[in-house]
C-alpha positions in Angstrom: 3.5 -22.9 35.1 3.9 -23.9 31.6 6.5 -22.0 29.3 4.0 -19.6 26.8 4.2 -20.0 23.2 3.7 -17.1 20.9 1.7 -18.8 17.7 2.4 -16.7 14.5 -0.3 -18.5 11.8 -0.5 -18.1 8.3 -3.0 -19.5 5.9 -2.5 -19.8 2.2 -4.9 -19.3 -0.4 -4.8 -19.3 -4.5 -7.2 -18.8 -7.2 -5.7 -21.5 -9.9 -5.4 -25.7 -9.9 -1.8 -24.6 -10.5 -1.3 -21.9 -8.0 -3.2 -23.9 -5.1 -0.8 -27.2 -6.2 1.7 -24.6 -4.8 0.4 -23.5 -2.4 0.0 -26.9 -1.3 3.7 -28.0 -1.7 4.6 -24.9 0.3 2.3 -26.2 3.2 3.5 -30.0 2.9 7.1 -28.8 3.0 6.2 -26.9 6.2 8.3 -24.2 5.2 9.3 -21.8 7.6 8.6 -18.3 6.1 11.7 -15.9 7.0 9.6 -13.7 9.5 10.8 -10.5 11.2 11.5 -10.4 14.7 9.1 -11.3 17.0 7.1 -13.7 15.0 9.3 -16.4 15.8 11.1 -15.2 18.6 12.3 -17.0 21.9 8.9 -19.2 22.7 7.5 -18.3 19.3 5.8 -21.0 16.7 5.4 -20.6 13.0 2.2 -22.9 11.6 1.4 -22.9 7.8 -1.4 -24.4 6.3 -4.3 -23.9 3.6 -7.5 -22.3 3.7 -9.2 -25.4 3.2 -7.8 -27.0 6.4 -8.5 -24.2 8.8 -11.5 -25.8 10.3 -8.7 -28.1 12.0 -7.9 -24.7 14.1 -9.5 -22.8 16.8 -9.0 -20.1 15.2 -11.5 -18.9 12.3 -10.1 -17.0 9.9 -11.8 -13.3 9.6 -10.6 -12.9 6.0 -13.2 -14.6 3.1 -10.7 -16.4 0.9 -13.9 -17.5 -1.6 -15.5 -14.7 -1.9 -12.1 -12.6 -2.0 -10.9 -15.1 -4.8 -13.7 -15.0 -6.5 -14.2 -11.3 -7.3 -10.6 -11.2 -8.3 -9.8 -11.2 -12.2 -6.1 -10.5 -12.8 -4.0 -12.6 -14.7 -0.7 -12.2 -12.3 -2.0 -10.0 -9.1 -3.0 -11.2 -5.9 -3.6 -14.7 -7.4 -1.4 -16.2 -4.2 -2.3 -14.9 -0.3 -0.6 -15.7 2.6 -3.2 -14.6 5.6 -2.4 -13.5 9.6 -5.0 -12.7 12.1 -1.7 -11.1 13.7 1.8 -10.2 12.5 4.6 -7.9 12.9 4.6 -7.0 9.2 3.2 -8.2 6.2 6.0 -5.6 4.5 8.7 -7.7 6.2 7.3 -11.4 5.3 6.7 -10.8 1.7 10.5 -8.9 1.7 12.7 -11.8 3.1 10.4 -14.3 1.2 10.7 -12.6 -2.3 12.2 -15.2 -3.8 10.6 -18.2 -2.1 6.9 -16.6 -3.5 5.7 -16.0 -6.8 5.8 -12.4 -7.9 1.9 -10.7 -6.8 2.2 -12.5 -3.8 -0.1 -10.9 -1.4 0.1 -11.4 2.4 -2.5 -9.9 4.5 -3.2 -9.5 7.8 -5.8 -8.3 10.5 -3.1 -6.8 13.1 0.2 -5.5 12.6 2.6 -4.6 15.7 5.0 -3.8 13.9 3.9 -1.7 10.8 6.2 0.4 8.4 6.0 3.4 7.3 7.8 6.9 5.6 11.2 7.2 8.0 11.5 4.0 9.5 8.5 4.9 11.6 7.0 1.6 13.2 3.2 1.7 14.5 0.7 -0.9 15.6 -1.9 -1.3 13.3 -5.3 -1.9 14.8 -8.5 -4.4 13.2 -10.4 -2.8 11.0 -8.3 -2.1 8.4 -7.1 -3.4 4.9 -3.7 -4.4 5.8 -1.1 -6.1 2.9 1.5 -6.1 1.3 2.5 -7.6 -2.3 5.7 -8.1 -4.7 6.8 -6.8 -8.1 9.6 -6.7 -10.5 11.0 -4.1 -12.4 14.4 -3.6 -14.6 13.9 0.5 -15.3 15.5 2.4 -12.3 14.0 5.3 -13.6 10.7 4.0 -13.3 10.9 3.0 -9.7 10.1 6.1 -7.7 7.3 6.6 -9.6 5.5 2.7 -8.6 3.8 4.3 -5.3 1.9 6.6 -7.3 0.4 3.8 -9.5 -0.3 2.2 -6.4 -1.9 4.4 -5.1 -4.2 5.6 -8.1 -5.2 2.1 -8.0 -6.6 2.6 -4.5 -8.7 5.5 -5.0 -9.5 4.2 -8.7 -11.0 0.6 -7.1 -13.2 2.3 -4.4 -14.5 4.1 -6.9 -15.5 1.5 -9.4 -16.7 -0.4 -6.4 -19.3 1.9 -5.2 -20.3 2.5 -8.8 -20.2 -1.3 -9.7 -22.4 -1.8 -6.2 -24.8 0.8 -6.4 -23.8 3.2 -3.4 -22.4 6.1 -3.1 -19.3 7.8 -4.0 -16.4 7.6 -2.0 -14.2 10.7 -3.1 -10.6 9.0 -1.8 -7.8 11.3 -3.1 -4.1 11.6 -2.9 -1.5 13.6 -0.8 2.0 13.6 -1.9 4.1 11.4 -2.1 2.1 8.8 -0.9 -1.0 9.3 1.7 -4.5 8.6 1.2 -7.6 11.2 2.4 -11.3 11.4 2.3 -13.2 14.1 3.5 -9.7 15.9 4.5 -8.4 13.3 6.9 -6.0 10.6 6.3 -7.3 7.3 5.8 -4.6 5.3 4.2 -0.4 5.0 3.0 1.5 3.7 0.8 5.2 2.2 1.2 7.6 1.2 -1.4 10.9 -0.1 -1.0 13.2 -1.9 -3.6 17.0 -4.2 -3.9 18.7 -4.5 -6.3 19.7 -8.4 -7.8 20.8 -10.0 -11.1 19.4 -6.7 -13.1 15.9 -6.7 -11.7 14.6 -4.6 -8.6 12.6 -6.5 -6.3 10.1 -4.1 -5.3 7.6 -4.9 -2.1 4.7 -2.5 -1.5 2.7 -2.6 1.4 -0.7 -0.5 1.9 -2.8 0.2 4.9 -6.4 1.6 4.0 -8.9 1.9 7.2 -12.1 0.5 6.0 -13.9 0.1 9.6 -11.9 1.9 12.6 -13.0 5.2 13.0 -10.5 6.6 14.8 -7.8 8.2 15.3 -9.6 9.7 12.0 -12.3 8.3 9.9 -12.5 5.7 8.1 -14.7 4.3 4.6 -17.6 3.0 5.8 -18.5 5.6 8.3 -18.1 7.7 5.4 -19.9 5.8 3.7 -22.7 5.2 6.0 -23.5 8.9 6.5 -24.2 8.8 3.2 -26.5 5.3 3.2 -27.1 3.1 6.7 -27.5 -0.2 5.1 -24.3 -0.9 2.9 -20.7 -1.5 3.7 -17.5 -2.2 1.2 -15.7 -5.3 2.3 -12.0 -6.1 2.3 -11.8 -8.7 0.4 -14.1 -6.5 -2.4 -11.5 -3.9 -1.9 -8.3 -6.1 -2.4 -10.0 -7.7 -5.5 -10.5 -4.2 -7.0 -7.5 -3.4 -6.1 -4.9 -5.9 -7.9 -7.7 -5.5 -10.9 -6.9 -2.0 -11.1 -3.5 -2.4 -10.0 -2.4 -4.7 -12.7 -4.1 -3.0 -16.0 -2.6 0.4 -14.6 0.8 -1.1 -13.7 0.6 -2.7 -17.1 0.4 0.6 -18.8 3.0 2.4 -16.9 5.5 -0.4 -17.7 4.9 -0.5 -21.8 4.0 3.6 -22.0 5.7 5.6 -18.9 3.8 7.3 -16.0 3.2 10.2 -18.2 0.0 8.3 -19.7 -1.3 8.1 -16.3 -0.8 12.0 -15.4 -4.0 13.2 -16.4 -5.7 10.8 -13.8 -3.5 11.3 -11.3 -4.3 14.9 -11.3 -7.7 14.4 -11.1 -7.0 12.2 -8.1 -4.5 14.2 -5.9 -4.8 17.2 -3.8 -2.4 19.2 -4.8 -3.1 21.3 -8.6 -2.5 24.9 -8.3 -1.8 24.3 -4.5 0.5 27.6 -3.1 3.6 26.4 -0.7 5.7 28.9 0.9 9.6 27.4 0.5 12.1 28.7 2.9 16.3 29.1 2.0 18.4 29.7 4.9 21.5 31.8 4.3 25.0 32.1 5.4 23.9 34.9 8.0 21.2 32.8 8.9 18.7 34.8 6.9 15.7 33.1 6.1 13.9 33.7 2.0 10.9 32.7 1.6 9.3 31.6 -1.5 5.8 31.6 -2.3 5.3 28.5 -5.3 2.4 26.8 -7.5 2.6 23.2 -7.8 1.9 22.4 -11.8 2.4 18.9 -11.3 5.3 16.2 -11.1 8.9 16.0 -12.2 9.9 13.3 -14.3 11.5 11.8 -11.2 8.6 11.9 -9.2 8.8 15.1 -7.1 6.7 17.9 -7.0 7.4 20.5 -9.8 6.4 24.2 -8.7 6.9 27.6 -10.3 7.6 31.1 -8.6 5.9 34.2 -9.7 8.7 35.0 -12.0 8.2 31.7 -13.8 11.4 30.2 -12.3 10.7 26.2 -11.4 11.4 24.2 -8.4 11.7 21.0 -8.0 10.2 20.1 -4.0 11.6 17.3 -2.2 9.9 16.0 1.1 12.1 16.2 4.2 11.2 12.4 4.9 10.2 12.9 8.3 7.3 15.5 8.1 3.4 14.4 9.4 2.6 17.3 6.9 5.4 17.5 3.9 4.4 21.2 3.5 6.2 22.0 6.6 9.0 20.0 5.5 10.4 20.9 2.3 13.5 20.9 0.7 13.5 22.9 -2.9 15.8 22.0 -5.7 16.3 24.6 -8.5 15.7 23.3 -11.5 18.4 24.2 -14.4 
């Protein structure tokens, strides 16, 4: 019996003569992307090639570079993608590649087995959803925390121009701190940001996971959607368009003029105005005070700003391993 080998493929796409003469060069060279583990393990075979060749491959491609590229208007964003029907993590390819891609390289993929999320936790990600993850540069530390939450405006802010721009129905996609997506109370999407440090630029990768088709374990758009009308569905490639559109005009903003220009509509998008949250402080003699707090808003470095009924203000930390953040709390007096 034959030795089996694990085939890891990835498909390049761009939207410019200039960007596709790279993309070409990076297939020519056959350049062995730096996966994660288990893409290229013992047995395991990297193959890179362009979109317009994949009709040399058994495999047919499930993601619509053309109409994908077409819809998509940004000047920087998303004008690159590096496609998988099946990889451990698009979060990990576009990290150990950062510097061998263009920055708003996007690489998407159909299955993850090795998805990343809040506290190192690792999940398979099933079909059905919108799975990538793209890169950005920033030199403002200060800044950085605050990048998920433009990321994640642009989400809900692109489904809803979509079903405007298409004619159907709302979607009403909003946000849970620090970085979750609902609709209709359950979770349908997250957000993950991570960052290094190098030659006075952070290197920033985010990677987002939206469920567009798979209903379960939760819901997901277009069942949403289809309650509402039976004969339209968004598409992922429509979504991803939107997305970088959205993602570069608001990113653009928040670079020149500070997240603070972008508060308003992030409070119209998250969850969480007015919202009461018991805090508890345990003491020396193992007393437990509890706190009952409003959340007014954010804190200029990105965590939840509250207020006691005596007007004192907190400043609410997630515990970084918490499903539900309320249960997981950490308050830090503000001076």
């Amino acid at each position: 019996m034959g030795e089996h080998r694990t085939l890891t493929l990835l498909v390049l796409s761009a939207k410019s003569p200039e960007e596709i003469a790279l993309a070409r060069s990076i297939d020519s060279d056959r350049l062995t992307l730096n996966l994660s583990e288990g893409d290229e393990g013992e047995g395991g075979e990297v193959r890179v090639l362009l979109d317009s060749d994949v009709d040399s491959i058994d495999h047919h491609p499930t993601f619509g570079f053309q109409l994908y590229m077409e819809a998509l208007s940004t000047k920087r964003f998303g004008r690159l993608l590096v496609w998988s029907p099946r990889i451990s993590s698009t979060h990990d390819l576009v990290t150990k590649n950062f510097h061998e891609l263009p920055i708003g390289t996007v690489c998407v993929a159909d299955i993850q087995s090795k998805g990343r999320g809040r506290a190192k936790n690792v999940w398979e990600s099933p079909p059905g959803c919108l799975l990538f993850s793209f890169t950005l540069q920033m030199d403002d530390g200060r800044k950085l925390p605050l990048v998920q939450y433009v990321a994640s405006l642009a989400v809900t802010e692109a489904i809803k121009e979509l079903c405007i721009t298409k004619g159907l129905p709302p979607l009403d996609v909003r946000i849970k701190w620090p970085n979750d997506l609902y609709l209709n109370g359950l979770k349908v999407g997250g957000i993950l940001c991570t960052s290094t440090y190098r030659s006075k630029n952070f290197n920033v990768c985010a990677g987002i996971g939206l469920n567009v088709d798979n209903e379960k374990p939760t819901t997901c758009l277009n069942a949403v959607l289809q309650e509402k009308t039976s004969s339209h569905r968004l598409k992922r490639e429509d979504i991803l368009a939107s997305f970088f559109d959205k993602f570069e005009n608001l990113f653009e903003i928040f670079s020149d003029q500070g997240f603070q220009f972008l508060e308003e509509l992030y409070y119209d998008t998250w969850l969480h105005s007015g919202q009461k949250v018991v805090i508890e402080e345990k003491h020396e003699d193992q007393s437990v005070e509890e706190t009952v707090v409003t959340v007014q808003g954010l804190t200029s470095s990105g965590y939840l700003l509250a207020t006691d009924e005596d007007n004192k203000t907190y400043e609410l930390h997630p515990d970084g391993n918490s499903f539900d953040f309320f249960k997981g709390l950490v308050r830090r007096k503000i001076k």
